[in-house]
C-alpha positions in Angstrom: -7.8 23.4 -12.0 -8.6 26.0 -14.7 -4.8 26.5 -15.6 -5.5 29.3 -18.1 -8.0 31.4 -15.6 -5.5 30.8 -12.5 -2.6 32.3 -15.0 -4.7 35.6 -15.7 -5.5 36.0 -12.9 -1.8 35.7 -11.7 -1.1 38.5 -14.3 -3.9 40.7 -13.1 -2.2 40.1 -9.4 1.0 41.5 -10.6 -0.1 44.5 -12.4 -2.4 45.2 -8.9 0.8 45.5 -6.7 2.7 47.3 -9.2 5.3 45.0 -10.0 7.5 43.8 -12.9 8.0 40.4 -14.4 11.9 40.8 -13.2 10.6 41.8 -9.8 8.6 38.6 -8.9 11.3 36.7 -10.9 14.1 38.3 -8.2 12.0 37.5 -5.4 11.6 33.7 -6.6 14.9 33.3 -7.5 13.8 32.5 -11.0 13.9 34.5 -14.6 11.5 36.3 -15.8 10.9 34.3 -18.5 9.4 31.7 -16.4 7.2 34.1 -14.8 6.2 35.0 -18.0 5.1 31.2 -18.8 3.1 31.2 -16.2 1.1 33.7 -16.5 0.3 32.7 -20.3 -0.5 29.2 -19.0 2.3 27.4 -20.4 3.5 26.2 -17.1 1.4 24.6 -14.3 2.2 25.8 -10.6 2.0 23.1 -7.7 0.4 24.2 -4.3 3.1 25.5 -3.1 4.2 27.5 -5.2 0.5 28.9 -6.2 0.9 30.1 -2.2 4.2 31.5 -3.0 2.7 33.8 -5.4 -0.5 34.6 -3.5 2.1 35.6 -0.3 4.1 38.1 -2.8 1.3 39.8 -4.0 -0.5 40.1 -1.2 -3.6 38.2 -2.0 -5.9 35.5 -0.9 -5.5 32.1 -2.5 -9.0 32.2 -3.4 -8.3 34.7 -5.4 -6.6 32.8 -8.2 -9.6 30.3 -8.8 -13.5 30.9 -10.3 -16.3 30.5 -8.1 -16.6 27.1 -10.1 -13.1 25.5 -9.5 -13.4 26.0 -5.9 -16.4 24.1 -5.8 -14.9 21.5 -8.0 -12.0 21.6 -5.4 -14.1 21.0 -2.5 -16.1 18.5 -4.4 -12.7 16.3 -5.0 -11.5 17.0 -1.6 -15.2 15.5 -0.3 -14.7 13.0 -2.5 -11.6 11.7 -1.4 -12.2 12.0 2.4 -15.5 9.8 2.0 -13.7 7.3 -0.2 -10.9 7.3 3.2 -13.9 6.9 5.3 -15.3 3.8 3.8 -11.8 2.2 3.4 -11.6 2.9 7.0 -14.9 1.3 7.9 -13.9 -1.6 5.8 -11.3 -2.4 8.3 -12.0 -4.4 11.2 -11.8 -7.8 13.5 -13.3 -10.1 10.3 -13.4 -14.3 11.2 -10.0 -15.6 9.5 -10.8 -19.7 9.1 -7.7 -21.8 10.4 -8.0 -24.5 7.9 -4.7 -26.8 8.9 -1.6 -27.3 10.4 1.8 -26.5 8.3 5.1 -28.3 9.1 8.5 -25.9 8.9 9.7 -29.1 8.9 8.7 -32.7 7.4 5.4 -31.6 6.4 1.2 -32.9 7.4 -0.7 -34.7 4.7 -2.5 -32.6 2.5 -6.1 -33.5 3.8 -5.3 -32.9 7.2 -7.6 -30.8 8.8 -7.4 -29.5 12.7 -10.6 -28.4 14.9 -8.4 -24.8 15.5 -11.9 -22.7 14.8 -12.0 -19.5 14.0 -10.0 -16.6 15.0 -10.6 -12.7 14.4 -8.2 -11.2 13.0 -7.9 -7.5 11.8 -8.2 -6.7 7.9 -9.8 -4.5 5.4 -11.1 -4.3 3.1 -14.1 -6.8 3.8 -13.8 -8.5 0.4 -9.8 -10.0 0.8 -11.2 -12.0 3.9 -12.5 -14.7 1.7 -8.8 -15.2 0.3 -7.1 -15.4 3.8 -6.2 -18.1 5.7 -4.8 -19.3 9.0 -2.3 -22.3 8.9 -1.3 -23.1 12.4 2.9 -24.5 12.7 4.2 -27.4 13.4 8.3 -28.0 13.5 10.9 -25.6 13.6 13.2 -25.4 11.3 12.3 -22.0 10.6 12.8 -20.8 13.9 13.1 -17.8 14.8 11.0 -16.5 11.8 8.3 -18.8 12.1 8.1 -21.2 15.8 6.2 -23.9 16.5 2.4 -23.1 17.6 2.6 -19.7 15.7 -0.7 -19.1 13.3 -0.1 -17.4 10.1 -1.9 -15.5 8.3 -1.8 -16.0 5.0 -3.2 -14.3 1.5 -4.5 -16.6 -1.2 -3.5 -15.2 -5.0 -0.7 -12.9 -4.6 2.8 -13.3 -5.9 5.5 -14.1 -3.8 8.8 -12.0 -3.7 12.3 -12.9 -2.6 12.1 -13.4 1.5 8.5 -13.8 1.8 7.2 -17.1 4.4 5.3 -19.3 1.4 3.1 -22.0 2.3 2.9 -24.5 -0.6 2.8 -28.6 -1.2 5.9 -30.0 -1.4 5.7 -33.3 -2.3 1.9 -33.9 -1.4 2.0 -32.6 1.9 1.3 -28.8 3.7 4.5 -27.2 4.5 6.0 -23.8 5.5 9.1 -22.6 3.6 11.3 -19.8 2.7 10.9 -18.5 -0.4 14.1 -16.7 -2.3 15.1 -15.4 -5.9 18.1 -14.0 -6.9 19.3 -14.0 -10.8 16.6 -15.5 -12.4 16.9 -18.1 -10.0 14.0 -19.1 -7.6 14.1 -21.6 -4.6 12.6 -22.8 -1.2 14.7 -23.0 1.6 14.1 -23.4 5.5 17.3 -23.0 8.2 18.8 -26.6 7.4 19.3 -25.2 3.3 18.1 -25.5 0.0 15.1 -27.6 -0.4 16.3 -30.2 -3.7 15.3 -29.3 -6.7 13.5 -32.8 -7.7 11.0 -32.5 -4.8 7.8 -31.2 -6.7 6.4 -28.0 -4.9 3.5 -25.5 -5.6 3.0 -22.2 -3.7 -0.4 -21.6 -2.4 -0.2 -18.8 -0.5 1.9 -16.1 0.9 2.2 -15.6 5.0 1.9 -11.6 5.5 1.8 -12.3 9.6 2.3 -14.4 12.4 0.4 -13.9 15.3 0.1 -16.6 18.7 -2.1 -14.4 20.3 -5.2 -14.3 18.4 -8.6 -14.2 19.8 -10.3 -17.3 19.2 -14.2 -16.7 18.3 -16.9 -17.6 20.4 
């Protein structure tokens, strides 16, 4: 917005209804010396109160702005609602690969690989398909965050935070663990405790869902 055109204009709206800088200010509950601010530009008004102003003096909001900022307005506003749209159309039913089975429990070799297929699962945009991944669960020591048969979803590259379902290799093999910090201090756990800290472990991804009732593809 054209801050210094909207505050003359402001001005020129006061004068027009005949009113003083203490009478809007009484109205607003406000001095007069912030009215005054305003209408040299100093201070920028929000929406609302831009409305506030247009309802006291009896004008239409249009009135405040050039013949240029409105179309810049409506531009922005355009903008904006075709950038929503295309984030919208992004989302949809994409093909989420289920690449192996993960233990919440004593854990599957680390070249294990299951003929689960594909499932469709829906996510947006398009392009954080290629990180996702479907791990499908064995054991249960996780139960009932994570049960047996459950596929998770799970996003490649992101950091994990204190709660989160991590799937990582714990001592060479796939498993599906409890991830917690508190004080500096970070951990895997599952329902039985603490996993040791000697076992060597490296987090590969981060489960954002479960879902045992996804549609396989055709």
């Amino acid at each position: 917005m054209n801050n210094k055109y909207i505050a003359a204009r402001l001005k020129q709206a006061r004068l027009d209804a005949g009113m003083k800088l203490e009478d809007v200010a009484a109205i607003m509950h406000t001095t007069d010396s912030r009215i005054s601010r305003v209408e040299r530009g100093i201070i920028r008004l929000n929406a609302d109160e831009l409305e506030e102003f247009s309802r006291i003096y009896r004008k239409p909001i249009t009135y405040f702005f050039s013949d240029n900022t409105i179309e810049r307005e409506l531009h922005d506003i355009l903008r904006e609602a075709q950038t929503k749209a295309n984030q919208i159309a992004d989302l949809g039913p994409h093909k989420i690969h289920v690449v192996a089975e993960g233990s919440a429990g004593t854990g599957i070799e680390n070249d294990t690989e299951i003929d689960a297929g594909d499932f469709r699962y829906w996510v947006g945009p398009k392009e954080q398909v290629r990180y996702m991944r479907g791990i499908k669960v064995t054991g249960d020591c996780l139960v009932p965050d994570v049960n047996p048969g459950d596929v998770l979803i799970c996003r490649k590259g992101i950091q994990a935070i204190d709660g989160d379902i991590v799937i990582c290799l714990l001592d060479g093999h796939i498993a599906i663990k409890r991830y917690k910090e508190r004080n500096g201090n970070k951990w895997l756990e599952c329902n039985s405790g603490r996993i040791p800290d000697g076992n060597t472990c490296e987090i590969k991804a981060v489960a954002l869902e479960r879902n045992n009732h996804l549609r396989r593809t055709r």
